[in-house]
ZAVO-247187 format. One line per field, with one value per residue (C-alpha): residue number from 1; residue in one letter; x, y, z. Coordinates in steps of 0.5 Angstrom, whole numbers, plus 2048, in hexadecimal, padded with zeros to 3 digits. Example, Ala and Ser with C-alpha at 12.3 -4.5 7.8 and 13.67 -1.06 7.14 Angstrom:
BEGIN
num: c(1 | 2) .
residuo: c(A | S) .
px: c(819 | 81B) .
py: c(7F7 | 7FE) .
pz: c(810 | 80E) .
REM end
This chain:
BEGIN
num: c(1 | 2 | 3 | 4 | 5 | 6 | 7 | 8 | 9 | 10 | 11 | 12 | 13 | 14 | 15 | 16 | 17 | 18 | 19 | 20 | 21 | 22 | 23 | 24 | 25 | 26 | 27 | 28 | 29 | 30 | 31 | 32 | 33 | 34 | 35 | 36 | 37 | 38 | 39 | 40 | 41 | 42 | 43 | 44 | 45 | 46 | 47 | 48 | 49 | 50 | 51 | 52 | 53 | 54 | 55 | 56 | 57 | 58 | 59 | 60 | 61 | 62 | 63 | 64 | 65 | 66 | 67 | 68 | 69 | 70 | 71 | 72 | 73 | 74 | 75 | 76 | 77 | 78 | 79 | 80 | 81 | 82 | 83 | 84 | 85 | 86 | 87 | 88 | 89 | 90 | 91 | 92 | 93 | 94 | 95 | 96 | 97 | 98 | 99 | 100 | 101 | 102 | 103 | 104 | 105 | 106 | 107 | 108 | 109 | 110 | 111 | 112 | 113 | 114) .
residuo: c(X | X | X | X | X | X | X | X | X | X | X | X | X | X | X | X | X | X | X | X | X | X | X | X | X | X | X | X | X | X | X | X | X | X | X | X | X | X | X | X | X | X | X | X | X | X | X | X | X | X | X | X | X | X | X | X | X | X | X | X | X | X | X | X | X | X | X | X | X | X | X | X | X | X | X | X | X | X | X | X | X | X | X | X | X | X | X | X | X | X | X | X | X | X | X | X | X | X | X | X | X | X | X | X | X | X | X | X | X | X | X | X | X | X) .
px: c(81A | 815 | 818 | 814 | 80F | 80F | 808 | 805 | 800 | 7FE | 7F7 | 7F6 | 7F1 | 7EB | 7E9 | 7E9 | 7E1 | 7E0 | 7DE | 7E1 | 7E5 | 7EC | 7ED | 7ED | 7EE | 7F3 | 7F5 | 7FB | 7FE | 805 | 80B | 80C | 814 | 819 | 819 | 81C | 81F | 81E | 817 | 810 | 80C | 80C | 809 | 804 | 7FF | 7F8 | 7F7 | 7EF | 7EC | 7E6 | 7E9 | 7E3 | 7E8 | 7EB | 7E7 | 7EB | 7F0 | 7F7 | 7F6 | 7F9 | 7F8 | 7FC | 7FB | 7FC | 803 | 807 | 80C | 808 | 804 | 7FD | 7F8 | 7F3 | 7F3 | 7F4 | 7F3 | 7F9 | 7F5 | 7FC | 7F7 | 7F7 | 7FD | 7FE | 802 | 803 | 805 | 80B | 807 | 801 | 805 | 802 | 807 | 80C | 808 | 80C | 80F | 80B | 80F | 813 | 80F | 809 | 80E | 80F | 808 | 807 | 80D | 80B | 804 | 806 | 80A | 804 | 800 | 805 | 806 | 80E) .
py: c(7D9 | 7D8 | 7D9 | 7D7 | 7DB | 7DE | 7E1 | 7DE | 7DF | 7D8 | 7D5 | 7CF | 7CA | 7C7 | 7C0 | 7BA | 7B9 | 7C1 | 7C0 | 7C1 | 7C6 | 7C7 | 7CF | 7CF | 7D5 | 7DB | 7DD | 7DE | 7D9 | 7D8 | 7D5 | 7D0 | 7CD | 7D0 | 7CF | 7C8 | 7C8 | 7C1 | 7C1 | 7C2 | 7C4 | 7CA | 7C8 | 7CF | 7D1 | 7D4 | 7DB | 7DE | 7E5 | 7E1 | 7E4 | 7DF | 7D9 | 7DC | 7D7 | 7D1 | 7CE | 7D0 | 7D6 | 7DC | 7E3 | 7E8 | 7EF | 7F2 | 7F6 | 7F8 | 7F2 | 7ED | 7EF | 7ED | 7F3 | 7F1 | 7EE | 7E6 | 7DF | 7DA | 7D3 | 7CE | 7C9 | 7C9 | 7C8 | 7C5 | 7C3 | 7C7 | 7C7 | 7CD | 7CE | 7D0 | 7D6 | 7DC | 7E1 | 7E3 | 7E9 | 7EA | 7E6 | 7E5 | 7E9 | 7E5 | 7E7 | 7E2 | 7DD | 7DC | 7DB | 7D6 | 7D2 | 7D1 | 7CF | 7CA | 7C7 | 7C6 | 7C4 | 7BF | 7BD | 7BD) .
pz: c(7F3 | 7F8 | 7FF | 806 | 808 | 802 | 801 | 7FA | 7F5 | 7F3 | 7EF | 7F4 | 7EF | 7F2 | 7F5 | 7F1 | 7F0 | 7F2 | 7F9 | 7FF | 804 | 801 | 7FF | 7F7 | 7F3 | 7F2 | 7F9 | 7FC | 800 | 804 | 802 | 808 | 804 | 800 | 7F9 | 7F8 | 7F1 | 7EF | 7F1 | 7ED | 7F4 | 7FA | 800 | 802 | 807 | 803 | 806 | 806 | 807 | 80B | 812 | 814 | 813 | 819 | 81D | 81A | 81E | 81B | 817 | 818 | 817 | 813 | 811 | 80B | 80A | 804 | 806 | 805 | 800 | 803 | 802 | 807 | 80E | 80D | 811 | 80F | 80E | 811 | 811 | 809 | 809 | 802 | 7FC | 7F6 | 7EF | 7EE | 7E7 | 7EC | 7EF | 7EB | 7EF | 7F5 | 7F8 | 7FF | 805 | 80B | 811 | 816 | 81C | 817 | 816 | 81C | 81E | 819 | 81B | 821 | 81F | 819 | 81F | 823 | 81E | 81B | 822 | 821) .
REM end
């Protein structure tokens, strides 16, 4: 069962018409709501390698360790923000650590303006 700030590895699909911005294909991602049985979706941050990406408002840094199961320094992409399909969900790889949630609450709030 996918847990919040569960770490994932999920296969987002391309944009509709090929073009555009959204990140597509195998990556982690972060589960940002628990597992609703009665659902057929998960709501998830894309998670990239680039670092560059750090430039973006409302990303977030993440080192790789073996609690997460990232395997290299990483940027959470919250402004993807997006809506998958659970069967889109390859795998649990890890859990982000409470000091990385914390900071992505903090900036969902303020990016959501709640």
């Amino acid at each position: 069962m996918i847990q919040r700030n569960d770490v994932l590895f999920v296969e987002l699909p391309p944009p509709l018409g090929g073009a555009g911005r959204e990140q597509t294909g195998r990556r982690p991602a972060i589960a940002v709501q628990d597992e609703l049985t009665h659902f057929p979706t998960v709501l998830v941050l894309p998670v990239t390698s680039q670092l560059e990406a750090r430039r973006f408002p409302f990303t977030l840094r993440v080192e790789p360790t073996t609690a997460n199961g990232l395997t290299m320094p990483s940027i959470i992409l919250l402004f993807q923000m997006q809506v998958i399909d659970k069967r889109r969900v390859v795998r649990v790889i890890g859990k982000l650590e409470p000091e990385y949630a914390d900071q992505l609450d903090v900036m969902m709030r303020r990016m959501l303006r709640l």
